[in-house]
N, C-alpha and C positions, 0 to 999 in steps of 0.2 A: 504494500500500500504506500503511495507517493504521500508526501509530505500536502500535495494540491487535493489529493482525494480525501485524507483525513479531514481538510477543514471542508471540501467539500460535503464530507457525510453531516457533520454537526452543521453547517448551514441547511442541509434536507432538514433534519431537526427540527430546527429551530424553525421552519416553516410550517412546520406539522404541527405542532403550539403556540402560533404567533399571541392567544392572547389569554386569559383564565378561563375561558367559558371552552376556548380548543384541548386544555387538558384537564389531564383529575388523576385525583393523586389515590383515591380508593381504588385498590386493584388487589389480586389474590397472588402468591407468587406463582409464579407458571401460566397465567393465564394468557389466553389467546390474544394477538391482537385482535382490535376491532378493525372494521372494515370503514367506517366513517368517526371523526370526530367527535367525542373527546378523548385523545389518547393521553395514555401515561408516560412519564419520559421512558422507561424501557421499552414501549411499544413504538416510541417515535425515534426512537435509537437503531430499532431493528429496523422501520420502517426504512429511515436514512442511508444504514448501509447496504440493502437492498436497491436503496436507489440508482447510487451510487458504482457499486459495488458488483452486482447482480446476485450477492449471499448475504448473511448474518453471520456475521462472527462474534462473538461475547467474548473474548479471548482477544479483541484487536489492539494495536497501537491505542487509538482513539476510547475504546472503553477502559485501558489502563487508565490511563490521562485522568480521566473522568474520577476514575475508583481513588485517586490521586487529589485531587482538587475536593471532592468532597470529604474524603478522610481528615486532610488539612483543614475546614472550613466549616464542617459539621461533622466532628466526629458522633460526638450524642445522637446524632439520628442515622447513624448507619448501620446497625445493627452486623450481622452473617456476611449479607447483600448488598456492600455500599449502594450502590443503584437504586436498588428497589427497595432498601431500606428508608433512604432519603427520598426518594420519590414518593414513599408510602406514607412517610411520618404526617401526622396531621397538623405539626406547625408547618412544614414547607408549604411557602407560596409558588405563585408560578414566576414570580421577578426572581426568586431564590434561584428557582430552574435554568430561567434566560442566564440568569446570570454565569451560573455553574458551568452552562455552554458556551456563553463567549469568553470567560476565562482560558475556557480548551482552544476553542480558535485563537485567542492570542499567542496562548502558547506555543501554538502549531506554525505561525506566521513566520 
């Protein structure tokens, strides 16, 4: 994966939740993506590097990063899962989300 395609996947993202009403943070672990709107940032993670990518890797550069950024920044809400733990917690908003993503793209820059 190019350096161009990791920020490219977290820009898919991030248009897959452009705003609070596009995600929700109630999800089950393992659960399926949805097919329309409101996705979870793990659903919009998978979604992106599908897009992307034409697979899902949970293992990628870009989901390091992420597992990284949130460990540093909330660890209290990561549980097992950083991911889906922080996506799941019921204080994360969705500015927390953006945020945790454009972190990653800077970083990637």
């Amino acid at each position: 994966m190019t350096q161009t395609q990791k920020v490219q996947v977290l820009l898919e993202t991030l248009k897959l939740i452009p705003t609070p009403h596009q995600w929700r943070h109630d999800v089950s672990f393992d659960e399926a993506c949805t097919v329309e709107p409101p996705y979870t940032l793990s659903c919009a993670l998978e979604k992106g590097h599908i897009a992307v990518m034409g697979s899902y890797d949970n293992r990628s550069s870009v989901m390091n990063r992420l597992r990284i950024i949130i460990y540093v920044n909330y660890l209290w809400r990561t549980g097992i899962h950083p991911i889906y733990g922080f996506g799941k917690h019921s204080k994360t908003t969705h500015a927390e989300v953006v945020g945790v993503l454009q972190k990653a793209i800077k970083k990637k820059k």
